[in-house]
N, CA, C and O atoms as a Tripos MOL2 file, in Angstrom:
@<TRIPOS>MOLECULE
protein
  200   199    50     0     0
PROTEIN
NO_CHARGES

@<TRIPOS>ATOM
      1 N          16.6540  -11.3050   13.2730 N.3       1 UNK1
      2 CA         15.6210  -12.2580   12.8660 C.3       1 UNK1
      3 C          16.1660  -13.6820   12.9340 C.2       1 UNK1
      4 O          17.3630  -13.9030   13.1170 O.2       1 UNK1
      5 N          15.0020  -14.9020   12.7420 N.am      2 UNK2
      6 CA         15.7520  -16.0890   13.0550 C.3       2 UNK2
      7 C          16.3810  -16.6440   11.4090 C.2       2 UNK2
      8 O          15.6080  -16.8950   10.4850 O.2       2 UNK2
      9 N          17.6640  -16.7440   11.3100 N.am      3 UNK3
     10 CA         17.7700  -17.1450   10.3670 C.3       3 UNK3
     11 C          17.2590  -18.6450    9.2470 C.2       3 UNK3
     12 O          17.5240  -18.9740    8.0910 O.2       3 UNK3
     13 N          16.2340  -19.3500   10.6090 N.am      4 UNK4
     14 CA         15.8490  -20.3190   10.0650 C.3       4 UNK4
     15 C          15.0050  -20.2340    9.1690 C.2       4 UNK4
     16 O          14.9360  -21.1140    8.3120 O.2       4 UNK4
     17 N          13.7420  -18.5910    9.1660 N.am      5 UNK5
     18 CA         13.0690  -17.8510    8.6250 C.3       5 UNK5
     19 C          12.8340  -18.1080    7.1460 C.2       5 UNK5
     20 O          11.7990  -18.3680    6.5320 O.2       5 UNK5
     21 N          14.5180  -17.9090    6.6180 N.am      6 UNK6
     22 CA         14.6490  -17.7890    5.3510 C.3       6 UNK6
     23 C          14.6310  -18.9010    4.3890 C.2       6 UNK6
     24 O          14.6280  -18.9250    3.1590 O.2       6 UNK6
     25 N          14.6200  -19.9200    5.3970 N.am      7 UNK7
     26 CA         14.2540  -21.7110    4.3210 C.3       7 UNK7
     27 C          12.8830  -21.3770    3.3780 C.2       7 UNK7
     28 O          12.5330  -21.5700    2.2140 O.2       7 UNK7
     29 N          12.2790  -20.7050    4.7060 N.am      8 UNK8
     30 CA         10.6340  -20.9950    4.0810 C.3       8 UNK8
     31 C           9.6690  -19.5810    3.0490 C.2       8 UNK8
     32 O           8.4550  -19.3790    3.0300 O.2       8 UNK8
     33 N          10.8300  -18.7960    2.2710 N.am      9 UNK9
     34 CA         10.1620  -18.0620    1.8880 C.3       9 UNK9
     35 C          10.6960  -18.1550    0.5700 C.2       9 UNK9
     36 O          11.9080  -17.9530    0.4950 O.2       9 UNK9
     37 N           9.9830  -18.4560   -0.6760 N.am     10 UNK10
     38 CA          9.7500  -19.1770   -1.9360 C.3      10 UNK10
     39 C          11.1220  -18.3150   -2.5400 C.2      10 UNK10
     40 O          11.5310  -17.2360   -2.1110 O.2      10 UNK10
     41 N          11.7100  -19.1400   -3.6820 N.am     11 UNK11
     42 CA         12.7510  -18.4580   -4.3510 C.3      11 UNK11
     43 C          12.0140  -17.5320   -5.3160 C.2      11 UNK11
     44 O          12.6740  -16.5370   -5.6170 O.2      11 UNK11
     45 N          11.1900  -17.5920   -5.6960 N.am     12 UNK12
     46 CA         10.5580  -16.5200   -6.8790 C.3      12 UNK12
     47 C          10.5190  -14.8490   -6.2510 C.2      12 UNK12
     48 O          10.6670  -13.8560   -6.9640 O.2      12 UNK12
     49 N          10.3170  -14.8310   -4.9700 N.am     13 UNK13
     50 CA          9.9390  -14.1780   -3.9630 C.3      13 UNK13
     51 C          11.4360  -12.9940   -3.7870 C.2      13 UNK13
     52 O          11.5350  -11.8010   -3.5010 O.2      13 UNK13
     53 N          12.5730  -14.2520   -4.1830 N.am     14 UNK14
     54 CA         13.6400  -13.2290   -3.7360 C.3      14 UNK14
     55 C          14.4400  -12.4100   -5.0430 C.2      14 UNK14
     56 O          15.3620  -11.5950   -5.0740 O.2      14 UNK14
     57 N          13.7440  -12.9470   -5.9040 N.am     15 UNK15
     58 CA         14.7790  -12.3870   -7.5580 C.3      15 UNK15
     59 C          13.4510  -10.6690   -7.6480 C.2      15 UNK15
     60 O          12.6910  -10.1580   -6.8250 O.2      15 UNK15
     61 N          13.6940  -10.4590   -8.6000 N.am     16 UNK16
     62 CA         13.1130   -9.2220   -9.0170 C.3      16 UNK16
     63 C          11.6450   -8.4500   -8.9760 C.2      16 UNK16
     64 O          11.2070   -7.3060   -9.0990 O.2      16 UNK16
     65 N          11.1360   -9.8650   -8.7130 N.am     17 UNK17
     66 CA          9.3410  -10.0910   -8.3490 C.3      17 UNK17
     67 C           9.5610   -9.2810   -7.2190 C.2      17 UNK17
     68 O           8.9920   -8.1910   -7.2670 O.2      17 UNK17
     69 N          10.1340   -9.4830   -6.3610 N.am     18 UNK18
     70 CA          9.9530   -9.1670   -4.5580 C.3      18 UNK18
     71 C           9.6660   -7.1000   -4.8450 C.2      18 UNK18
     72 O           8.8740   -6.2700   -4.3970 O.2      18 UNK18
     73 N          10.7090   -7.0810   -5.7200 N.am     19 UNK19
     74 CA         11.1380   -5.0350   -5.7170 C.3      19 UNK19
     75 C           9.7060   -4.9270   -6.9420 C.2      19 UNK19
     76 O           9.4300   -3.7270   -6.9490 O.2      19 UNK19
     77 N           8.9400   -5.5080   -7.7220 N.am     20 UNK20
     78 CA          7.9330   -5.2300   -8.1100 C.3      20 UNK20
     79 C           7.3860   -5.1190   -7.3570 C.2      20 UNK20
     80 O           7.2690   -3.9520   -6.9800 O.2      20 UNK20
     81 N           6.5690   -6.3000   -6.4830 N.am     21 UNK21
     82 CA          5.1240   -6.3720   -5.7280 C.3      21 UNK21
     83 C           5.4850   -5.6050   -4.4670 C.2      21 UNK21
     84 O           4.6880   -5.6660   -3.5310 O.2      21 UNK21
     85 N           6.6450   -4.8580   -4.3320 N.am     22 UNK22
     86 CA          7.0250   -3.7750   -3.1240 C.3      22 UNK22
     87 C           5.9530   -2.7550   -3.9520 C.2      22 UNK22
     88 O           4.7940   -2.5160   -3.6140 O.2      22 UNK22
     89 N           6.7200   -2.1850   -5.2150 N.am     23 UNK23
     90 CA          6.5180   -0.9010   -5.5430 C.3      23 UNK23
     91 C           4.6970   -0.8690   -5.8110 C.2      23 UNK23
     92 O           3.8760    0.0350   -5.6570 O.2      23 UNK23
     93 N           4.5580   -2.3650   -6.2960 N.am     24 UNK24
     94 CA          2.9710   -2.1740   -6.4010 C.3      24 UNK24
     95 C           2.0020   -1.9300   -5.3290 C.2      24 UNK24
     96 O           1.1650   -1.0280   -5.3800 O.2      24 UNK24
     97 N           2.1620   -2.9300   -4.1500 N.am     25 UNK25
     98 CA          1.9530   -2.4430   -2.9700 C.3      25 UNK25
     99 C           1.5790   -1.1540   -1.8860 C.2      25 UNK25
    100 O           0.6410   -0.8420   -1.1530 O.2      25 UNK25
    101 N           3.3150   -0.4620   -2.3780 N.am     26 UNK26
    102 CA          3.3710    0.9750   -1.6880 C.3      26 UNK26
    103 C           2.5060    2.1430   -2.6280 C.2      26 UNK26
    104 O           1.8610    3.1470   -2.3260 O.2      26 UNK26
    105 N           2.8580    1.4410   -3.9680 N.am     27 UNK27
    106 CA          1.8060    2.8950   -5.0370 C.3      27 UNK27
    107 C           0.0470    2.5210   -4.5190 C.2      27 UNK27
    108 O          -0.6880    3.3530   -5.0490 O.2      27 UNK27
    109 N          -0.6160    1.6840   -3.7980 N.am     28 UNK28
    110 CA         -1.8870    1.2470   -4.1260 C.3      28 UNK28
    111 C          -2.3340    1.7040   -3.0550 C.2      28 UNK28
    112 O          -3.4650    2.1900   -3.0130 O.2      28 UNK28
    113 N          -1.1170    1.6050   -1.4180 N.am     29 UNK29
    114 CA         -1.3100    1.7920   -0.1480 C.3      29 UNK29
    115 C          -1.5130    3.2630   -0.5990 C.2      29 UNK29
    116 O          -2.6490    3.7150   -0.4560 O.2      29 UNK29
    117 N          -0.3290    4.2600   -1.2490 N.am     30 UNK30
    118 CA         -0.4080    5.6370   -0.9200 C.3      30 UNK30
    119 C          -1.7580    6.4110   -2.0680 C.2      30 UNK30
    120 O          -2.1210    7.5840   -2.1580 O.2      30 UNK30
    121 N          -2.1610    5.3350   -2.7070 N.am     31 UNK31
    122 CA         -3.6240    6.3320   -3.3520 C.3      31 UNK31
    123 C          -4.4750    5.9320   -2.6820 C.2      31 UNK31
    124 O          -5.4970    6.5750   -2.9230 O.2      31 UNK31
    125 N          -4.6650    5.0160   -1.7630 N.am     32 UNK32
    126 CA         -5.8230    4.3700   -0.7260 C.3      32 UNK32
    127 C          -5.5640    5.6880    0.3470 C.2      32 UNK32
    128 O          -6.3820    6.5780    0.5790 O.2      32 UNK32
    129 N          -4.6520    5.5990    0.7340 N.am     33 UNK33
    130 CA         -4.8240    6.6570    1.8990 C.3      33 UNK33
    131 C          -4.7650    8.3320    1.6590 C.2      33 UNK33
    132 O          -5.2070    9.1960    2.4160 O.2      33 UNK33
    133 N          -4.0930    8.5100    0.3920 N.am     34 UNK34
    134 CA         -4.5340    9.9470   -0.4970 C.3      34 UNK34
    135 C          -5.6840   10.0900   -0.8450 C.2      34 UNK34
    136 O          -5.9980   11.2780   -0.9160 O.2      34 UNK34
    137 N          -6.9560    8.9530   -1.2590 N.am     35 UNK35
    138 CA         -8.2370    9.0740   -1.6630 C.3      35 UNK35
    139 C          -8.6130    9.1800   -0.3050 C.2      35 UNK35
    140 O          -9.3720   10.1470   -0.2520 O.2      35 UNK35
    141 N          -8.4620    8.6310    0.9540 N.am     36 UNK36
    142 CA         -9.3170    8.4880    2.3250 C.3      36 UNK36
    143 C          -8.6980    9.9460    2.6450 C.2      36 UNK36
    144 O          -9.3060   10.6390    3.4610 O.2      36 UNK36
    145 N          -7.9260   10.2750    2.2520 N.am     37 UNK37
    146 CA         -7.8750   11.4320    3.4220 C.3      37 UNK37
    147 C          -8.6300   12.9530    2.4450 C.2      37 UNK37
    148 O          -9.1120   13.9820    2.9170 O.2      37 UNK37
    149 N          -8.4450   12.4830    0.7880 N.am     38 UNK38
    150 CA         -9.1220   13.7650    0.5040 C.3      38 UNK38
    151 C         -10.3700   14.0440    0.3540 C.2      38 UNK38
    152 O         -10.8170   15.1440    0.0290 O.2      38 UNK38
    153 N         -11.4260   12.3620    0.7460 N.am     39 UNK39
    154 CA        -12.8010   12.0960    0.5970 C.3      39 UNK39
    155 C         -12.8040   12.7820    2.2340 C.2      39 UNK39
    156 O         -13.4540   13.7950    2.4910 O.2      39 UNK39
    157 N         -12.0070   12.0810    3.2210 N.am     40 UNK40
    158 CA        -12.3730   12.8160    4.2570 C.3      40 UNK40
    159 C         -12.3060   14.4540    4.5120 C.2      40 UNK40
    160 O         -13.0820   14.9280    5.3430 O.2      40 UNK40
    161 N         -11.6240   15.0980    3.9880 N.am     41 UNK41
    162 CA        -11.6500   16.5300    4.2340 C.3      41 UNK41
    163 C         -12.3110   17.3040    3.2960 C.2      41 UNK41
    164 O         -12.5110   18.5070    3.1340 O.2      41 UNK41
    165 N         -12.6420   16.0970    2.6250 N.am     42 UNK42
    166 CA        -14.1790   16.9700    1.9040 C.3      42 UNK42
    167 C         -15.5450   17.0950    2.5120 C.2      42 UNK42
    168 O         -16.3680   18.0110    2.5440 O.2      42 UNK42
    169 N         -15.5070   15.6820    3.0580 N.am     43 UNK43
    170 CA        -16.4860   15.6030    4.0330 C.3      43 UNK43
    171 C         -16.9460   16.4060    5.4560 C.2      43 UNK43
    172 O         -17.8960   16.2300    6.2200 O.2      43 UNK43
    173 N         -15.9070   17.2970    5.4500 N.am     44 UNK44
    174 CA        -15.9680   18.3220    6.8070 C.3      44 UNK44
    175 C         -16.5420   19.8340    6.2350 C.2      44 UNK44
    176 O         -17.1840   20.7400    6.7670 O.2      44 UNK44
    177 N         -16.1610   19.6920    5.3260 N.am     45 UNK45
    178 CA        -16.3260   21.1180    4.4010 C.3      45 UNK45
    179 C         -18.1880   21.3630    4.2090 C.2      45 UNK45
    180 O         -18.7600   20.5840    3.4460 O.2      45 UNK45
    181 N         -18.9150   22.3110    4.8360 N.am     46 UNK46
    182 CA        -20.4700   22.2290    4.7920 C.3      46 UNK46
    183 C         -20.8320   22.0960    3.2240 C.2      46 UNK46
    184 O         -20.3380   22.5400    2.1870 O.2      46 UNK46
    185 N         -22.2220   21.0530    3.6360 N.am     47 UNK47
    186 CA        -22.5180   21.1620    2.2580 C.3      47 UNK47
    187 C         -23.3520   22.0170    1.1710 C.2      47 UNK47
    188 O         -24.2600   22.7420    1.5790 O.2      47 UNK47
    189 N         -23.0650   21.9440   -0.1710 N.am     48 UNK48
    190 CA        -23.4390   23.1810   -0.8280 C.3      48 UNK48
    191 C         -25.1370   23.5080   -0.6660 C.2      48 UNK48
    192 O         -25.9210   22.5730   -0.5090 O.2      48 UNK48
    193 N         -25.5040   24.6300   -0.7100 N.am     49 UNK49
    194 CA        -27.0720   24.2780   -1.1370 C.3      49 UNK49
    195 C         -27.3780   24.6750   -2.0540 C.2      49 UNK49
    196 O         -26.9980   25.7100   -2.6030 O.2      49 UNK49
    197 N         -28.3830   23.6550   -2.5020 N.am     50 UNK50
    198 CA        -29.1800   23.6640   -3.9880 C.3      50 UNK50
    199 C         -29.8480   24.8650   -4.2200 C.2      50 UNK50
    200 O         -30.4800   25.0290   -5.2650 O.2      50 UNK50
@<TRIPOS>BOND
     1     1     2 1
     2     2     3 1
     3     3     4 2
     4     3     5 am
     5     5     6 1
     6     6     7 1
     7     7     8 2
     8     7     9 am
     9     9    10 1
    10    10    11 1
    11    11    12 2
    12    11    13 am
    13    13    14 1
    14    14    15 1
    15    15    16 2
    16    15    17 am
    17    17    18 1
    18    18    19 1
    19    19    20 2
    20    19    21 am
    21    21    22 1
    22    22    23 1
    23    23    24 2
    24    23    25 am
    25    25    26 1
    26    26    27 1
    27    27    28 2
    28    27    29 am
    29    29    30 1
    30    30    31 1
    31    31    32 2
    32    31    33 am
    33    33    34 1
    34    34    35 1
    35    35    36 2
    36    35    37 am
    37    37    38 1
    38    38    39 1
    39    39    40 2
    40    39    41 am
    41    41    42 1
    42    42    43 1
    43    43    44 2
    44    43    45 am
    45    45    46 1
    46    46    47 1
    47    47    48 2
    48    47    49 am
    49    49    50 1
    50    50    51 1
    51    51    52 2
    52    51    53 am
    53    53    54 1
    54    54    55 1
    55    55    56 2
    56    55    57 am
    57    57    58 1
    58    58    59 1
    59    59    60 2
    60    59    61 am
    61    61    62 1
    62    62    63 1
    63    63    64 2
    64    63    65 am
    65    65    66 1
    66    66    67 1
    67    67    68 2
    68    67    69 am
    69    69    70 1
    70    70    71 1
    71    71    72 2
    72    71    73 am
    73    73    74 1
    74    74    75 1
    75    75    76 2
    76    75    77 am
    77    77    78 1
    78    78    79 1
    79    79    80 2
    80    79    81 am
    81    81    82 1
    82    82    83 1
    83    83    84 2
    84    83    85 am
    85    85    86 1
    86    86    87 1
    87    87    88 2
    88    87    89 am
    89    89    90 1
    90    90    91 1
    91    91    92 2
    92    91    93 am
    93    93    94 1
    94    94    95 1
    95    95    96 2
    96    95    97 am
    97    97    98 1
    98    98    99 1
    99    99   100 2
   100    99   101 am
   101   101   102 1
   102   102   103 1
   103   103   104 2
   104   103   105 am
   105   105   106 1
   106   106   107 1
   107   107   108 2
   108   107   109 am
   109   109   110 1
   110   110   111 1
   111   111   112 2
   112   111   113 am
   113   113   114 1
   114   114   115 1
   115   115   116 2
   116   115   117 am
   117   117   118 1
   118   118   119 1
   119   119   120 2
   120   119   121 am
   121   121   122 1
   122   122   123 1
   123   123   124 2
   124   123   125 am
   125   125   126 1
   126   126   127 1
   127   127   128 2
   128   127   129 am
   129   129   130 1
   130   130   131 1
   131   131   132 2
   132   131   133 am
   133   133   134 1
   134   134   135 1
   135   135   136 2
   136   135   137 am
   137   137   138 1
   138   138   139 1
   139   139   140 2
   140   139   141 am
   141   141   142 1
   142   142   143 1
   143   143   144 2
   144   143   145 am
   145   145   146 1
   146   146   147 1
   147   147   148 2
   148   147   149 am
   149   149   150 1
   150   150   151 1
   151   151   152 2
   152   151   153 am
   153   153   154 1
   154   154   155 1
   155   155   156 2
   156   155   157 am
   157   157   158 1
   158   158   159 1
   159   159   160 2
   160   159   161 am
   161   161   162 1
   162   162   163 1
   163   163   164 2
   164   163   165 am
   165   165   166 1
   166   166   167 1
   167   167   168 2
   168   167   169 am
   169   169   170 1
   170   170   171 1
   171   171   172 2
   172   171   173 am
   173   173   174 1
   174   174   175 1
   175   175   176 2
   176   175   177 am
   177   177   178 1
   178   178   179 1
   179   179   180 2
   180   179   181 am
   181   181   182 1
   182   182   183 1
   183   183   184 2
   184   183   185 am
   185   185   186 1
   186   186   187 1
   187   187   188 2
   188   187   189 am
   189   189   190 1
   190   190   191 1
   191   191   192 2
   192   191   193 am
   193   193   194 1
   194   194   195 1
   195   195   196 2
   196   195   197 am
   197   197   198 1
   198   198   199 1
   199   199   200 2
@<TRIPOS>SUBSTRUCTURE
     1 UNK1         2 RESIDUE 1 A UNK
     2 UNK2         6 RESIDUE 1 A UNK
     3 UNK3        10 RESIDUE 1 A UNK
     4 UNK4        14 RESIDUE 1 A UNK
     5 UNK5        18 RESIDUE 1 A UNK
     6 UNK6        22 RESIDUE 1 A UNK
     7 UNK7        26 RESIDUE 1 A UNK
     8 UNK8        30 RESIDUE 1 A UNK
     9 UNK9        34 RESIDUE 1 A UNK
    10 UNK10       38 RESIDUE 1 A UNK
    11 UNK11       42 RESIDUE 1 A UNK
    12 UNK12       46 RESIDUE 1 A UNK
    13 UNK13       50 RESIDUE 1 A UNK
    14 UNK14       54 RESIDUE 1 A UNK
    15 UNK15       58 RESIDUE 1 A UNK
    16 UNK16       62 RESIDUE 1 A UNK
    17 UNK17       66 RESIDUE 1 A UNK
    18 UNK18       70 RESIDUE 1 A UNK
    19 UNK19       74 RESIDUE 1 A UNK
    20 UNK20       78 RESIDUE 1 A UNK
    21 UNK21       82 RESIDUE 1 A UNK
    22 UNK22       86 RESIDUE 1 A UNK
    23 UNK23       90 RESIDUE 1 A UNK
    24 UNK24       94 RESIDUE 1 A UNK
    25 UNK25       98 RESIDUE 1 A UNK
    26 UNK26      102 RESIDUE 1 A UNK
    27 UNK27      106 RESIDUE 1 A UNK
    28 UNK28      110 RESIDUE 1 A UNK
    29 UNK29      114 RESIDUE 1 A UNK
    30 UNK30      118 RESIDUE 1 A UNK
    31 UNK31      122 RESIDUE 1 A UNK
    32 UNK32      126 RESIDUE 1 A UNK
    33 UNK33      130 RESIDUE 1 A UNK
    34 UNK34      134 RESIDUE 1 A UNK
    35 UNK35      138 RESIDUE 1 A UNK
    36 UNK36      142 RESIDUE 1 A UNK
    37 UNK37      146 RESIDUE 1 A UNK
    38 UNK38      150 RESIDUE 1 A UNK
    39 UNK39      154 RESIDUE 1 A UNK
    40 UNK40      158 RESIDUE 1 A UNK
    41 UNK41      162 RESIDUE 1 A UNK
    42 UNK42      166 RESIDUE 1 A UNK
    43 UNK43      170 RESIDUE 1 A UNK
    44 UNK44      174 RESIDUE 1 A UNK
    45 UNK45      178 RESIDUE 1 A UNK
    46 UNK46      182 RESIDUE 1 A UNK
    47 UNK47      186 RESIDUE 1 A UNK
    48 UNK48      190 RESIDUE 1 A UNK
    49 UNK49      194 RESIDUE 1 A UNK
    50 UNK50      198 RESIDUE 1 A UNK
């Protein structure tokens, strides 16, 4: 990467905040795509009748 990169990315960004808003991120990505994929394979399944 270019090391000039690193002037411009805020100091708050690099202390302990950064490994929070990772973990918040990755937990929000993997129930977004755990809810899409189990709404979708519900959606294949015929539906009940009344």
């Amino acid at each position: 990467m270019n090391p000039k990169f690193y002037h411009k990315i805020p100091a708050d960004f690099l202390t302990g905040k950064a490994i929070l808003i990772l973990i918040v991120t990755l937990c929000s990505a993997f129930s977004f795509l755990l809810g899409y994929f189990v709404g979708k394979s519900q959606m294949e399944a015929p539906p009940a009748l009344l």
